[in-house]
C-alpha positions as CSV (number, residue, x, y, z in Angstrom):
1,X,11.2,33.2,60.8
2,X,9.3,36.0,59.6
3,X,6.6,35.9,62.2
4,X,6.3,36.8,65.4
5,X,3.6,36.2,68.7
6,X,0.4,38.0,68.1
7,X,0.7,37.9,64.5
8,X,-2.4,37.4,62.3
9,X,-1.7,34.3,60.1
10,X,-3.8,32.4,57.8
11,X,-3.3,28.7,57.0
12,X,-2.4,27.7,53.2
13,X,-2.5,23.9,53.5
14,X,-3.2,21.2,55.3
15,X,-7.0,20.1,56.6
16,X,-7.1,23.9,58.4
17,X,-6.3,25.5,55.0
18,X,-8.1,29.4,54.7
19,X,-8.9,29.5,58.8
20,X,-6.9,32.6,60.4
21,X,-5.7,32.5,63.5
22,X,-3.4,35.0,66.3
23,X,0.1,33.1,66.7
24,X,0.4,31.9,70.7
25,X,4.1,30.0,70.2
26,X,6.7,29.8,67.8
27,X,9.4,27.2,67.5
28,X,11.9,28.7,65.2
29,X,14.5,25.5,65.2
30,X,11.7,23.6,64.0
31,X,9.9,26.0,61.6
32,X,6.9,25.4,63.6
33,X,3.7,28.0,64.9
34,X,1.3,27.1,67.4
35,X,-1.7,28.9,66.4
36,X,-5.1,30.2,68.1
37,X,-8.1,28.2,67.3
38,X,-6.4,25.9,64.6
C-alpha cells in the first residue's frame, strides 16, 4: 500500500464519498484503512 498512519485521505466511493479523513489503521493483507471520522 501506498499509505501510511497519519495520512490525509479522501474517500472516492462508497456512501462516505468526498469526506477526508487522517488514517488511524491500516490492514495491508486486506487492502483495508480505518479512517478518522468516516
Amino acid at each position: 500500500m501506498h499509505v501510511k498512519k497519519n495520512d490525509t485521505v479522501k474517500v472516492i466511493t462508497g456512501k462516505d464519498r468526498g469526506k477526508t479523513g487522517k488514517i488511524l489503521k491500516v490492514f495491508p493483507v486486506r487492502n483495508r484503512i480505518i479512517v478518522e471520522g468516516v
